[in-house]
C-alpha positions as CSV (number, residue, x, y, z in Angstrom):
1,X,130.3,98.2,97.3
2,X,131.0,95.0,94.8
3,X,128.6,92.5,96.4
4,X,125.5,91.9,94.2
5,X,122.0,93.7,95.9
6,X,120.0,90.7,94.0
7,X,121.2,87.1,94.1
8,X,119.3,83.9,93.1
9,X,119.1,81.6,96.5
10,X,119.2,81.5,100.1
11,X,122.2,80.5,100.0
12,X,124.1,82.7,97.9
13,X,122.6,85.2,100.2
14,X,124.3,83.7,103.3
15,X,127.6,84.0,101.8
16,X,127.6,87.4,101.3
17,X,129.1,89.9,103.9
18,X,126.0,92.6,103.1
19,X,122.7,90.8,102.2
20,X,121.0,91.2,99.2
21,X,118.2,93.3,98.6
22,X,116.5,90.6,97.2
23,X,116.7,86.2,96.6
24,X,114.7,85.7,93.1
25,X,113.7,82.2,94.2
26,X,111.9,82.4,97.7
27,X,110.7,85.5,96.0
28,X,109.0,83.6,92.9
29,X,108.2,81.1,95.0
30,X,105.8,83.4,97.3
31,X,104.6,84.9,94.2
32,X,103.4,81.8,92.7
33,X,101.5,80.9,96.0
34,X,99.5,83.8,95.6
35,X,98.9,83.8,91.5
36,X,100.9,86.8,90.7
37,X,102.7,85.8,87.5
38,X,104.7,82.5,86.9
39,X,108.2,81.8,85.9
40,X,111.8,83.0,86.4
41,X,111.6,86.9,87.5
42,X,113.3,89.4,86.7
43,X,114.0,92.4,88.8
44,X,115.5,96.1,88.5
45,X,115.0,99.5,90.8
46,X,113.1,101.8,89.9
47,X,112.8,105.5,91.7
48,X,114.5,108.0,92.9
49,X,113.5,106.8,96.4
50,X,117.0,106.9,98.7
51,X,114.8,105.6,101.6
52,X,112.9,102.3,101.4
53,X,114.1,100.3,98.0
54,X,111.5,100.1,95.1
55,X,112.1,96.9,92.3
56,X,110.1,96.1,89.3
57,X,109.3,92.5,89.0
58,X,108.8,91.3,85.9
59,X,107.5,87.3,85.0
60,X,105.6,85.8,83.1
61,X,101.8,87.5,83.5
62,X,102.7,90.5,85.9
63,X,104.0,93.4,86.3
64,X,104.3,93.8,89.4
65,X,106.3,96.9,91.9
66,X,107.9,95.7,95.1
67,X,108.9,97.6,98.2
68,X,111.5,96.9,101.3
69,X,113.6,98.3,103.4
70,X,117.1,99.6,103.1
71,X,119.5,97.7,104.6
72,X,120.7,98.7,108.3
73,X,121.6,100.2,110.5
74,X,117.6,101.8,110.6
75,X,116.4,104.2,113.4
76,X,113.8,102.6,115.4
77,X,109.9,102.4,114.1
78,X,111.3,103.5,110.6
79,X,111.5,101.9,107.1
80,X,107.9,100.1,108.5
81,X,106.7,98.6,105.0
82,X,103.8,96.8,106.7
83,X,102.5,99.7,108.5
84,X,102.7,101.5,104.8
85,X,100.3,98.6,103.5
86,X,97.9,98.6,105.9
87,X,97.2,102.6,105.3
88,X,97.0,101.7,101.3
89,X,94.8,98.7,101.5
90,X,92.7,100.2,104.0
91,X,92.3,103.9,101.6
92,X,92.0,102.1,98.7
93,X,87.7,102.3,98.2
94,X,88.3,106.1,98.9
95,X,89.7,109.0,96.3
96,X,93.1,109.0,97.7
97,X,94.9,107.9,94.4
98,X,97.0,104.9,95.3
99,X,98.3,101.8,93.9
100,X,96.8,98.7,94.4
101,X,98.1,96.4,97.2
102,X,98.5,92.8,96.0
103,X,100.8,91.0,98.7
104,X,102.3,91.7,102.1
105,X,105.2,89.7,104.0
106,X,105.5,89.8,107.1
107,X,108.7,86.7,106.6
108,X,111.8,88.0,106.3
109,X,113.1,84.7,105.2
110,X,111.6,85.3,101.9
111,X,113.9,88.0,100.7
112,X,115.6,89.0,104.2
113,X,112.9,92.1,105.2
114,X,109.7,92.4,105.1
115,X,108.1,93.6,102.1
116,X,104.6,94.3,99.9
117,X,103.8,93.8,95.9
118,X,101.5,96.2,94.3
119,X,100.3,96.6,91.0
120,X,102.2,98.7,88.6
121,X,101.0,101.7,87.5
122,X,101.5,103.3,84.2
123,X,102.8,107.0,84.2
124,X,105.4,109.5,84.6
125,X,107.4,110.6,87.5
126,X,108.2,114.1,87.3
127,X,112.1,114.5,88.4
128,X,114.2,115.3,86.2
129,X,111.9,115.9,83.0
130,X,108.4,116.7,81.6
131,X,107.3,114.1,78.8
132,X,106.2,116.1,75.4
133,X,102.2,115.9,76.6
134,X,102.7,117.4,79.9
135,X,105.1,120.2,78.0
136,X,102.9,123.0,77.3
137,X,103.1,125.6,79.9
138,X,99.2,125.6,80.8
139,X,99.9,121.8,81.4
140,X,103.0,122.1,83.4
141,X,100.6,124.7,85.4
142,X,97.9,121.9,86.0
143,X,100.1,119.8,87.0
144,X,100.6,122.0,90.1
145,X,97.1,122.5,91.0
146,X,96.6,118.4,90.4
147,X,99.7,117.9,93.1
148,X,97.3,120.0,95.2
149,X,93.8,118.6,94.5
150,X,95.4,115.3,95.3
151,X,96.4,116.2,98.5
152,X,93.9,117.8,99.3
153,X,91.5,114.5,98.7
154,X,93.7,112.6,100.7
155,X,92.9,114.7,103.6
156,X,89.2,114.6,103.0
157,X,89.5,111.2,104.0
158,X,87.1,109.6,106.6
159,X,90.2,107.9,108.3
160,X,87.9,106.6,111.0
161,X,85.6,104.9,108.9
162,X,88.2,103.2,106.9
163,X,89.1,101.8,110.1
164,X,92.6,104.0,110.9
165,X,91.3,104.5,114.6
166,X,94.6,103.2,115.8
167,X,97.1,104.4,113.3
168,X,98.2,107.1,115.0
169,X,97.0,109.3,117.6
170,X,94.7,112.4,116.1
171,X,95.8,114.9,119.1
172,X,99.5,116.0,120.0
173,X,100.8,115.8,116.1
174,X,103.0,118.7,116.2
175,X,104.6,118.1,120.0
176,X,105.0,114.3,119.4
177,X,106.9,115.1,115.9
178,X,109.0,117.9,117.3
179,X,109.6,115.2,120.2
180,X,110.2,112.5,117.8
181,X,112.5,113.7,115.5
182,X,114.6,115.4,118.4
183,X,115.4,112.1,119.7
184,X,115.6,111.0,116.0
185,X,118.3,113.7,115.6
186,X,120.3,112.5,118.8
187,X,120.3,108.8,117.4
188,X,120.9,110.2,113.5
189,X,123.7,112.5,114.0
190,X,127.4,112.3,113.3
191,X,128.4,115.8,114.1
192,X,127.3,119.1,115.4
193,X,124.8,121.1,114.0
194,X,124.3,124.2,115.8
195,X,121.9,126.3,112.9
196,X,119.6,123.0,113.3
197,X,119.3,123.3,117.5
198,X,118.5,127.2,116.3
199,X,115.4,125.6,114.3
200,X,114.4,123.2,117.3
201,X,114.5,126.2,119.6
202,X,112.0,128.4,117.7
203,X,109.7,125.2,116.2
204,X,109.6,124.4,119.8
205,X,108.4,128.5,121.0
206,X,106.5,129.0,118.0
207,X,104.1,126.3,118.0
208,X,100.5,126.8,116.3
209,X,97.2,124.6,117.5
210,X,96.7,122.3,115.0
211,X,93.0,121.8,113.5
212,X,91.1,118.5,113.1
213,X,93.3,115.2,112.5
214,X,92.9,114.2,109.0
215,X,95.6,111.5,107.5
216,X,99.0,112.6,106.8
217,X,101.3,111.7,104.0
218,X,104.5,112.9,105.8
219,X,106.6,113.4,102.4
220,X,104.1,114.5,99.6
221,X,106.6,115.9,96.7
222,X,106.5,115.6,92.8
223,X,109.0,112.8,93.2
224,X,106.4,110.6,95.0
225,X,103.5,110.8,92.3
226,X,102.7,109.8,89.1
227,X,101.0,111.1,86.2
228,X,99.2,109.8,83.3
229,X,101.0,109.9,80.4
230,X,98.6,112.1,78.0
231,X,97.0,115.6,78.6
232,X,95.7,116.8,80.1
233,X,97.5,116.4,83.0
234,X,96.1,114.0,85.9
235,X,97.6,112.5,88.5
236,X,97.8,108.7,88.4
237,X,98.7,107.8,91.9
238,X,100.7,108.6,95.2
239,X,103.7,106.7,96.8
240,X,106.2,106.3,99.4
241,X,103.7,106.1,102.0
242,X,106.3,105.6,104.8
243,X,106.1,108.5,106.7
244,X,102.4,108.9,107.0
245,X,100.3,108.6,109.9
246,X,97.0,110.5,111.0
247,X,98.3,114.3,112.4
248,X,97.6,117.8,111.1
249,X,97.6,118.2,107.0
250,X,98.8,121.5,107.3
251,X,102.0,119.4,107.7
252,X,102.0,117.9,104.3
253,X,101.1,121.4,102.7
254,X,104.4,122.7,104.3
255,X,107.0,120.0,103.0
256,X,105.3,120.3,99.6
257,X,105.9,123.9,99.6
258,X,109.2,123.9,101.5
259,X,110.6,121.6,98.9
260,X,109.2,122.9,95.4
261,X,111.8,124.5,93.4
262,X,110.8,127.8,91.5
263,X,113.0,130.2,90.1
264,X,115.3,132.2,91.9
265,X,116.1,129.0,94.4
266,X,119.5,128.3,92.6
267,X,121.5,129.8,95.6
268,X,119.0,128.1,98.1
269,X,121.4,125.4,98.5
270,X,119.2,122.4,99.3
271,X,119.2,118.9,98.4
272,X,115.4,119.5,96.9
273,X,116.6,121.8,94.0
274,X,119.1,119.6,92.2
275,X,117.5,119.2,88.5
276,X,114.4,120.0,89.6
277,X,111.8,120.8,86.6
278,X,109.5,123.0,88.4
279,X,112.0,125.7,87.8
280,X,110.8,125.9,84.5
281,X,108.3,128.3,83.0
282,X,104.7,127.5,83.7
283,X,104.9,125.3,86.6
284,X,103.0,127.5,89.8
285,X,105.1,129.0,92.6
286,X,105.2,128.4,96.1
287,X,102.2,130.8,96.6
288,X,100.1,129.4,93.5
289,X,100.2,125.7,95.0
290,X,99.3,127.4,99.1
291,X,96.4,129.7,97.5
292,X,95.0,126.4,95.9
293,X,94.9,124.4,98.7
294,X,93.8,127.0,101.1
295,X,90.6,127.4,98.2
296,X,90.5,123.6,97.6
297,X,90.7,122.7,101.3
298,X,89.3,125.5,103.0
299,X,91.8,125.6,105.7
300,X,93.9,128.6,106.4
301,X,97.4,128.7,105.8
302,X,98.1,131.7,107.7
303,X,100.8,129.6,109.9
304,X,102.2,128.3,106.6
305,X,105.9,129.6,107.5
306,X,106.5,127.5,110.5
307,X,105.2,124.6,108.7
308,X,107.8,124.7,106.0
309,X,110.4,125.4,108.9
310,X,109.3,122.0,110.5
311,X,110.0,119.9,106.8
312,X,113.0,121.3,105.9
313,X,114.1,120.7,109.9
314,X,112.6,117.3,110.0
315,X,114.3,116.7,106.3
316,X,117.5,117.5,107.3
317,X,117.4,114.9,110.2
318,X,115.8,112.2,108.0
319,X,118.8,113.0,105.6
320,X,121.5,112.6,108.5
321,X,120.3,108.9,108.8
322,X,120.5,108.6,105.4
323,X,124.4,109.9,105.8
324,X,125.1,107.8,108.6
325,X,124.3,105.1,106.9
326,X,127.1,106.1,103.8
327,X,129.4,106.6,106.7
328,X,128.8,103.5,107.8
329,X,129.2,101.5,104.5
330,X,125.7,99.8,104.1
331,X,125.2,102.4,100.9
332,X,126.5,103.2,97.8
333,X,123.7,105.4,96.9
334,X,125.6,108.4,94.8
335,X,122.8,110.8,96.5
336,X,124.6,110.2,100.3
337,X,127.4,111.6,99.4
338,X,125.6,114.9,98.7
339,X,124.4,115.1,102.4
340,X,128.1,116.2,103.7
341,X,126.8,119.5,102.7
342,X,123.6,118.8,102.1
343,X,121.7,118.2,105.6
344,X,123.8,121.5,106.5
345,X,122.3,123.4,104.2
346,X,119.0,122.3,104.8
347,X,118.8,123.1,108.1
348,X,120.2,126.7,107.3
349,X,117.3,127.1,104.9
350,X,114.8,126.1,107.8
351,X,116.3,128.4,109.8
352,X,116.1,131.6,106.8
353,X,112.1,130.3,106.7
354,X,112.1,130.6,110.5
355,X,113.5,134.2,110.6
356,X,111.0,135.2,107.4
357,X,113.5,135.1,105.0
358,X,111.3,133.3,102.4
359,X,107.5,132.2,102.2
């Protein structure tokens, strides 16, 4: 794909056969109206988001972090930036560590989709590398049990009285997200994946009763934190709040688990353990971070297994979107082209954590 992602005007914007990403002067334009920096701006992704697009804006007197969606084709109700904004600002007093909300748009003649600006936060993501201070294995052991605590804060929160009463509906999580992502699979798909019906079969018969609502992340990783960047290790703040909604936390717990690389996954064959650092000595294992939570939390994870079946299933038919869209040509993301085999091998994985071939 040779056509620029950021251009400077509307109209450099129109004469482009994919639209940009972003226009730099409706952009600066909106951002002057509401005293966030002043000036020319410049802008560069940041992230190893493949989902909604993340820039750093940079002007004169802010630093500020932007979010959008991809461009289309997008599944119905997804890539809903607003809907993320309205969960941070309305968290923000509690806490759930989360960046600041400065500005939503709902206009998408500003940039050509909505989008929010929040306020950048300093910090490590921890992807592909530990910085020196978060080395030490007792720190890279913290940093496990501060992915945990964090969590489990954000399901101590009183979404009612933060005014979430309509967010999403606190009964039915588990039926309307095996419903959901069904149909999500029939509009997702490009081929046939008969290991992945395997998975929807026994999610379906397998089913546990969910215990009270609390607010859901829907794709709590390392990836999508931050840490400070001196020991000892605290986590600075949570992102990619796309996915969340209010449902059953147990949910959260399962994809964190179901997607945390530890020794020994090297064969597993997902997606999740390319280059991932929790492989390394120190850092907890799978059991570590579900002992803490069930201790921090004090809710039992004795259903744990069909949990992580439903985020590796629900990942692999997130992903196919995501491979559609390569397929289609709207992407040039590097990561896409990993999902030939990728989403595959996901949803074989669900299916081994199905049958009790792993925790």
């Amino acid at each position: 794909m040779s056509e620029p992602s950021i251009v400077d005007t509307p109209a450099q914007a129109a004469a482009l056969e994919l639209p940009p990403l972003l226009v730099r002067e409706p952009l600066a334009a909106f951002l002057d109206a509401r005293g966030l920096g002043s000036g020319p701006l410049d802008a560069s992704p940041i992230g190893d988001g493949h989902s909604n697009v993340t820039y750093l804006i940079r002007r004169d007197g802010a630093e500020l972090v932007l979010r959008r969606p991809p461009r289309g084709p997008l599944p119905p109700s997804a890539h809903d930036v607003l809907r993320e904004a309205q969960l941070l600002e309305a968290i923000a007093p509690t806490a759930a560590r989360t960046p600041a909300v400065l500005a939503t748009c709902a206009e998408e003649a500003v940039i050509g989709a909505p989008f929010y600006v929040m306020a950048k936060v300093e910090g490590d993501v921890l992807v592909h590398e530990v910085p020196a201070a978060l080395d030490p294995p007792t720190q890279r052991a913290r940093v496990g049990e501060q992915l945990v605590d964090a969590l489990a804060e954000v399901h101590a929160v009183d979404w009612r009285a933060c005014g979430l009463e309509g967010y999403g509906k606190p009964t039915g999580y588990l039926e309307r997200q095996l419903r959901r992502f069904g149909g999500l699979w029939e509009h997702n798909r490009t081929r046939e994946l008969p290991t992945l019906t395997r998975v929807s079969e026994w999610l379906a018969a397998h089913r546990p009763e969910s215990g009270p609502a609390t607010i859901v992340h829907g794709d709590y990783r390392l990836g999508n934190v931050m840490f400070e960047p001196a020991a000892p290790a605290r986590l600075a703040a949570i992102f990619d709040w796309e996915l969340a909604t209010i449902g059953d936390p147990l949910a959260d717990v399962g994809y964190l688990t179901a997607t945390w690389a530890q020794p020994g996954d090297e064969d597993a064959g997902t997606v999740f353990a390319l280059g991932a650092v929790t492989m390394q000595p120190g850092f907890p294992a799978r059991e570590q971070l579900i002992a803490r939570y069930e201790e921090v939390a004090g809710r039992s994870m004795r259903d744990v297994r069909w949990y992580q079946a439903l985020a590796l299933w629900k990942a692999a038919i997130f992903l196919e979107g995501s491979y559609r869209r390569l397929l289609a040509g709207t992407t040039d993301d590097p990561f896409f082209a990993l999902l030939d085999t990728g989403v595959p091998k996901l949803a074989e994985r669900a299916w081994d954590v199905a049958r009790g071939a792993s925790e």
